[in-house]
N, C-alpha and C positions, 0 to 999 in steps of 0.2 A: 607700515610702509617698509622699517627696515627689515623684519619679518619675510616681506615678500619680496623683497632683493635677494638675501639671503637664500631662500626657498629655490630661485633663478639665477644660477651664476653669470657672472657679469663676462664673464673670459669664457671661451668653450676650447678645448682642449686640440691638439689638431687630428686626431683619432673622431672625434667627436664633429669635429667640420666635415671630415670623408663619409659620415656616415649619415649625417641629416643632408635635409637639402636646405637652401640659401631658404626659400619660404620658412620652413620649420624655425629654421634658425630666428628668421626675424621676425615668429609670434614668441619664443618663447623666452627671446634676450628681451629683459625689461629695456636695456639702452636703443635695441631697434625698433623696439615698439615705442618708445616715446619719444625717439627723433623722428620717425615718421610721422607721427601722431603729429606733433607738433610744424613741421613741414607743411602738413596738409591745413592746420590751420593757419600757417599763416597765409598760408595762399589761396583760401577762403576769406579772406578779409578783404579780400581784392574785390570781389562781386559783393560787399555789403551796401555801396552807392547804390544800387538797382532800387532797392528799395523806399531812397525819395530820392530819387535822381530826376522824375518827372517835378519835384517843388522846386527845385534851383538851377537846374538846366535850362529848363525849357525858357527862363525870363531873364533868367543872370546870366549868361553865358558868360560877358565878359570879365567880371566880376571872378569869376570862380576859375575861370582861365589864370587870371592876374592873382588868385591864390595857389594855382598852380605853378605859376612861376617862382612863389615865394618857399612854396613847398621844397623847389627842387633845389633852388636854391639854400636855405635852410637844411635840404639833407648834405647838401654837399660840401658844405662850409662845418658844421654842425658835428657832421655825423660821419661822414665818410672820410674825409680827409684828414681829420682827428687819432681817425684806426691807423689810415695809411701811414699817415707821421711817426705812429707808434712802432710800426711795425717793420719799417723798413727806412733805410736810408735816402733822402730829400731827395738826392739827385734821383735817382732812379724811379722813384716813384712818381716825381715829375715828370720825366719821359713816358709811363705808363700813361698818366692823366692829358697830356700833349695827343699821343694815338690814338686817346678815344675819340678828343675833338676833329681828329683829323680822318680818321674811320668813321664816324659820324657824317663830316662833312661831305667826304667822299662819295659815301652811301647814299647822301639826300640826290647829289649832283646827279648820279648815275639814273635813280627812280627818278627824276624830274623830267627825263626826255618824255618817257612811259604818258606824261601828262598834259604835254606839248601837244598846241593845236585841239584839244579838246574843247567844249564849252564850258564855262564857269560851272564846277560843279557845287553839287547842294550838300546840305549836310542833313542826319537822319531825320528832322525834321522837315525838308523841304527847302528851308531858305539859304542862303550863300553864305559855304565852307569859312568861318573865319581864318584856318589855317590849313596847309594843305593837307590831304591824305596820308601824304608818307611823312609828313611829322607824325602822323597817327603811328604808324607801322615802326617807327626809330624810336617810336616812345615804349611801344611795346618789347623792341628789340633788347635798348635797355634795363627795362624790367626782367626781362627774363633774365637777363644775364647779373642783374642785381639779385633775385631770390634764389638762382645759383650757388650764389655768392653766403647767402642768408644761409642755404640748405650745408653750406661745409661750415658756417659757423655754429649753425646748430647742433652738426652733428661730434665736433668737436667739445662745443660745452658739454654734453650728454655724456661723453667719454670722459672729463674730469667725476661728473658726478650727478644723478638726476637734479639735484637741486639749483646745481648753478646753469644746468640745463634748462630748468622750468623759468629760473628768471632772466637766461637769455630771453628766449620766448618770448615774454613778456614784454621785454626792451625793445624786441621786433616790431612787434603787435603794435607797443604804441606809437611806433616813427609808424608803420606802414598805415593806418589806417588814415591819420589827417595826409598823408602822400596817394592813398588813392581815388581821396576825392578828388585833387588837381588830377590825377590820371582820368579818370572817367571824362571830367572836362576836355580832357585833350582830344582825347577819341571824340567823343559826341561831335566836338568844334571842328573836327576832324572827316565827318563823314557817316560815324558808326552810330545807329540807334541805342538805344539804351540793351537790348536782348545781346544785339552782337558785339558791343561793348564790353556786357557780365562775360561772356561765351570767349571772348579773345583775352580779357584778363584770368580767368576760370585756365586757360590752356597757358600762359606763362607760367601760372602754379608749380606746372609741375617741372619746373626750371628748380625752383626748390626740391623738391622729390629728388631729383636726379642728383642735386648737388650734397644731398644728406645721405644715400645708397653710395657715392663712390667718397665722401669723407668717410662712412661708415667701413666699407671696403677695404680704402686706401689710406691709413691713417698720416701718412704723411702729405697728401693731396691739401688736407687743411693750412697747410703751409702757404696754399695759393691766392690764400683771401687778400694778400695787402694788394696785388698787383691784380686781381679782379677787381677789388674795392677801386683801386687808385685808374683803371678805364672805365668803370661804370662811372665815376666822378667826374671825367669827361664827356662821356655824351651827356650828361645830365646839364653839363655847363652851356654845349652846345644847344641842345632844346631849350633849356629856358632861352639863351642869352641872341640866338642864331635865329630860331625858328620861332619861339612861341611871342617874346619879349617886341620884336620888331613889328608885329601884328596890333597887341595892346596898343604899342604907339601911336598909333597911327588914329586912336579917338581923340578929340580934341573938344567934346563938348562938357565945361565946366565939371558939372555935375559926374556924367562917368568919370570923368581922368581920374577927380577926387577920389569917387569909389573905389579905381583898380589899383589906386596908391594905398588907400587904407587894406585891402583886401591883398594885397604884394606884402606889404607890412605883417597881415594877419597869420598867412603862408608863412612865413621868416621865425614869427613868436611862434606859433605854434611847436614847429620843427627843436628850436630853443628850448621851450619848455620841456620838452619828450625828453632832452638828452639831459637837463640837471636834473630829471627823475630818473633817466637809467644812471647818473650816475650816483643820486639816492640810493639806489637800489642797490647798487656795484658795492656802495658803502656800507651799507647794512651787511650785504652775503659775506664781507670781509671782516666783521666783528663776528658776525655767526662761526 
């Protein structure tokens, strides 16, 4: 591997940028080839529910909704807010976190008319939407502008060094995937079948792509992640706590409540466990 670093230099010269094109550039710079690389996988991990999405969807709805909640919750407590503290001064990044809720809110108010006077609609199965459509479309919204967010992280660690690149990645990989089975939940409960579901998280993807090509680009753009981190952590608060959270409530038969408390709970651990591993992980890459 160091052989083939070596072999491809990591810097190209600015003689050498006028003279290739940006494509050339980003087959033969190992850092552009494996921030993309890695971009695209994360954002393949998002369409991995399709594959049993029809075993827990279709009979647990609420259940896996109510681990969605604990999920978002969970990243935002967990994981996002953790970076923002780090990264940036409380006040300010409080007010970042304030404007997502509040641009969230805003957003849902505006699409609600769009759904005024319609008939109770169904969701891709047939039976009635546990939540609305455009919590679907807010939820997407915020992902996108979370793997944004992922795509200048990544392309940042790549530029210290492929290594600490390859177990960003990783640290991605494993918050995102227990985060997009509450995603799929959302959407299904949502309206969207399981295909336009894969199809609508498949196309945030490249919300990462985009935000990895202009870290890559723009190396000071990386600079933007606390105050992206710190409004995605707002709409995230808003959709669990606004939109998804008020719906769970509202069952009141023993047996489900039980289950969407232990499954809110199991959303929560999960999210937990992901981040004393990446901070395992953060520990090891610092004795290496």
């Amino acid at each position: 591997m160091d052989k083939l670093l070596d072999y491809f230099p990591l810097n190209f010269t600015l003689q050498d940028r006028k003279n290739s094109s940006l494509l050339v550039h980003m087959l033969v710079n190992p850092t552009w080839a494996l921030s993309i690389f890695s971009a695209l996988l994360v954002g393949l991990s998002g369409v991995l529910p399709i594959f049993y999405g029809n075993l827990i969807y279709s009979k647990h709805i609420s259940s896996v909704l109510s681990f969605a909640v604990g999920c978002l919750l969970g990243d935002v407590f967990f994981h996002l807010l953790p970076e923002v503290w780090l990264g940036s001064a409380s006040s300010s990044s409080s007010g970042w976190i304030l404007l997502g809720v509040v641009v969230f809110f805003v957003i849902e108010k505006i699409m609600k008319h769009t759904e005024q006077g319609q008939e109770k609609p169904k969701d891709g199965s047939g039976r009635d939407r546990n939540v609305s459509k455009i919590t679907g479309y807010l939820n997407l919204l915020a992902n996108c502008i979370d793997n944004f967010a992922h795509g200048l992280t990544i392309a940042a660690s790549y530029l210290v060094s492929p290594w600490v690149g390859i177990i960003t990645t990783i640290a991605i990989l494993c918050h995102e995937i227990p985060h997009e089975v509450g995603d799929f939940a959302v959407l299904i409960s949502s309206g969207f079948n399981l295909w336009s579901a894969a199809k609508a998280q498949f196309l945030t993807s490249f919300g990462g792509l985009i935000g990895v090509l202009v870290g890559l680009i723009n190396h000071h753009c990386t600079n933007s992640v606390t105050w992206i981190l710190a409004f995605t952590a707002g709409g995230f608060l808003y959709l669990a706590l606004g939109s998804i959270l008020p719906t769970i409530s509202k069952i009141h038969a023993p047996r489900e409540s039980v289950a969407t408390l232990l499954f809110l709970i199991a959303g929560v651990g999960s999210m937990g466990a992901v981040t004393v591993f990446e901070h395992k992980a953060c520990e090891g890459l610092t004795i290496v």
